[in-house]
N, C-alpha and C positions, 0 to 999 in steps of 0.2 A: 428418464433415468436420472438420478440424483448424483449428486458429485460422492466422493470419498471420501468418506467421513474422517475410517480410520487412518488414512492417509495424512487427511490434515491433522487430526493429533498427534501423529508421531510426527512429521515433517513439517507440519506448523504451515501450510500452504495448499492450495488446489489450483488447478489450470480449470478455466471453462472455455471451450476451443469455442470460437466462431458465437460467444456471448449476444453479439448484437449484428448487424446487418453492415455489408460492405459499402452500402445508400449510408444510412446515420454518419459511417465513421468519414467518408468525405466531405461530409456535411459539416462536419465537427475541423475535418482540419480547414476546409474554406472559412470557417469561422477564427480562427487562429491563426490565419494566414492576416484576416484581412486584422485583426487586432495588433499583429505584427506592422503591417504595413502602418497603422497609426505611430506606430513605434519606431519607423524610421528604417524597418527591415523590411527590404525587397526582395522577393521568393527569383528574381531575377540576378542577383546582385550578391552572387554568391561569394565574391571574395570580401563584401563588408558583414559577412554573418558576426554576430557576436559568439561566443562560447556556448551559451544558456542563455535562457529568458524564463521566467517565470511571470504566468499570467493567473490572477486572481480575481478576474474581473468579468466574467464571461458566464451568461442567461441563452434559456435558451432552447427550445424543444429539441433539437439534435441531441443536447449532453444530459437533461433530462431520460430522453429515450433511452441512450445508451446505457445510463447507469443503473436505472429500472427496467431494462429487458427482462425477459417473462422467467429465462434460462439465468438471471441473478438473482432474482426476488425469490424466487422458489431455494436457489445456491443461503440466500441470507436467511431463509424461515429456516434452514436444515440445519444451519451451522453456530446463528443466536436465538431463533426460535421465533413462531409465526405470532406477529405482535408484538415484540418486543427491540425490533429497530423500529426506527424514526426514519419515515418517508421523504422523501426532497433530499435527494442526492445534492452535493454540489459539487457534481465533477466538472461545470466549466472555470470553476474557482479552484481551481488544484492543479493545474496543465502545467507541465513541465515540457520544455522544448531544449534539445541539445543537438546544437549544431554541429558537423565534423569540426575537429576540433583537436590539436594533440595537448590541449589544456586540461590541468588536472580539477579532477571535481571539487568543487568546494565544500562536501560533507564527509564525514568516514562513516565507520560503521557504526549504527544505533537504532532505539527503536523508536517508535510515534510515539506522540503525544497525545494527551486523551483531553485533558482540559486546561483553562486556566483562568488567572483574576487579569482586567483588565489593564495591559502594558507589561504584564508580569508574564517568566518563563510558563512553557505547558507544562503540565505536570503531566504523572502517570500515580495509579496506585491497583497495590496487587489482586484487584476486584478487574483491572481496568474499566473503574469509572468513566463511563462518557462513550466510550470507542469499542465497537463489537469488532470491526475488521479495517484493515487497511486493503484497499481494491487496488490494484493496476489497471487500468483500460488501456490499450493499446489504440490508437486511431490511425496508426500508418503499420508496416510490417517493420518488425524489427530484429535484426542480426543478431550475431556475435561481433560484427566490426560495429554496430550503433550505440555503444557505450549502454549498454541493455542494464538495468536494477540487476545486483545481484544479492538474494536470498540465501541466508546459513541456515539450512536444511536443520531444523531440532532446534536450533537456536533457544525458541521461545519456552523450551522443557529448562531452561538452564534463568532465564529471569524471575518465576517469583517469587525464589528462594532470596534475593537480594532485595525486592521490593517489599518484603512482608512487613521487615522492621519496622517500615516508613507508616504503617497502617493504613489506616481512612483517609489522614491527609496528604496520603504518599510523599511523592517530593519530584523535582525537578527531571525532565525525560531526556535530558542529552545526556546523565552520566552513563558510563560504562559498566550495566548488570549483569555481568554476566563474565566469566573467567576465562584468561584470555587464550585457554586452549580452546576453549569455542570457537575459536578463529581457524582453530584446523578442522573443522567437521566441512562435509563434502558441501559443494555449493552447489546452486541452481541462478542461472540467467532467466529473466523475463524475458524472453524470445518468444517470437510467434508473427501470426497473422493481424491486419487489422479488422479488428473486432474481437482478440481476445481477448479474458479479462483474469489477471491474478487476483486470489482469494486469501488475503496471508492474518495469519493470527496475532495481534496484537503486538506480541513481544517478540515475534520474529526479530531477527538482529538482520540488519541490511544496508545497504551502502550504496552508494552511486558508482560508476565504473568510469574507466578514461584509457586511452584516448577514443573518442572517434570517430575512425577511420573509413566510415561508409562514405555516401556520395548526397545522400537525402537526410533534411532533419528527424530525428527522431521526437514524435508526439505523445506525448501520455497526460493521462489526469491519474492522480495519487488522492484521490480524496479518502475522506474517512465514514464508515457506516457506523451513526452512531448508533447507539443502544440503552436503551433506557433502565436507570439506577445498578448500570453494572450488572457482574455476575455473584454467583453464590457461590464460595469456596469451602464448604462445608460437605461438602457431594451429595446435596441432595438439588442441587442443578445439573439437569441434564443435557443443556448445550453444549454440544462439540468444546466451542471458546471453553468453557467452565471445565469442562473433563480433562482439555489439557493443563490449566492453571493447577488442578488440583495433581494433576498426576508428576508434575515437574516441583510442587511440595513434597509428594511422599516420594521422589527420585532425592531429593535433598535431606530428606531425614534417613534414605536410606542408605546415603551414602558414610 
């Protein structure tokens, strides 16, 4: 059974419950644990946790597995189309770990980055060059108290209309595309099991959450699936990605 297509076009997002095996995903955090511990952080030693750690440094057949399980690959041919991402995940170079914590995050809300020149900001442009999806993999279970990603549901129907101007050579991905009633459209938490994996489109608008107030670190990789030479915004590309770019132009002309 395939995921929901039309789903992610309108809400800019999919869940794939139980994406990879509950073996890979302790495998993955014993690998993040012990990365940690080079790091000075003791999974024993909980009142010296830091707030976050971000690790970008991590190989590996566990985060390989995870990010290529059979029920994401089949998620990625449906949604950029079969052949047109770029294999080798690198979800053990995207791990994000947020320790309890009543400290606030240190991003707001925006969307990914697709590319960039070296030393220079990432960019974004309204093909989304470079980047077919932004993944969540989940490696531990994560709450409502584990300071969970939260997703503005539509969000991404409301960015190309700001990225257009910028063309071919877009322009820089942390500004703000999008209008700031977007910020009252319903949201969704990344919550789940470990081995779930979010599926969110591009220009989704999302943020990090605070405080939290769980008891266990919370583990993800955020990597990105790239996609080769972008989408076609002309509608005669038929990826999910490309249907919603086009459909949040003709939402903007028709507004």
């Amino acid at each position: 059974m395939g995921v929901d297509v039309e789903g992610f076009i309108k809400d800019g997002y999919v869940v794939v419950r139980g994406a990879f095996d509950q073996a890979t995903a302790a495998h993955c955090r014993e690998l993040i644990w012990a990365e940690l511990h080079g790091r000075g952080i003791g999974e024993d030693q909980p009142t010296a946790w830091p707030a976050h750690s971000h690790i970008d440094s991590l190989d590996g057949e566990p985060f390989t597995a995870a990010a290529g399980a059979p029920a994401l690959t089949t998620a990625y041919d449906e949604l950029i189309g079969a052949g047109r991402w770029t294999r080798g995940i690198d979800a053990g170079r995207a791990v994000s770990v947020r320790f309890p914590s009543p400290e606030r995050a240190n991003s707001g809300y925006h969307i990914e980055g697709s590319y960039g020149a070296a030393g220079g900001p990432y960019r974004c442009n309204v093909r989304s060059r470079g980047r077919g999806l932004l993944a969540l993999l989940l490696f531990g279970d994560v709450g409502p108290q584990d300071a969970p990603t939260r997703l503005v549901s539509g969000s991404h129907l409301y960015v190309p209309e700001f990225l257009a101007p910028y063309g071919e050579d877009g322009t820089v991905s942390d500004g703000c595309y999008w209008r700031p009633s977007v910020l009252c459209r319903p949201v969704v938490h990344a919550t789940g099991q470990a081995g779930d994996v979010f599926l969110c489109h591009p220009f989704i608008v999302h943020t990090a959450t605070w405080p939290h107030t769980g008891t266990a670190p919370r583990m993800i990789a955020q990597p990105a699936v790239h996609v080769r030479d972008g989408f076609a915004i002309d509608g005669s590309d038929s990826a999910p990605v490309a249907r919603a770019i086009v459909a949040g132009l003709e939402m903007a002309a028709q507004a």
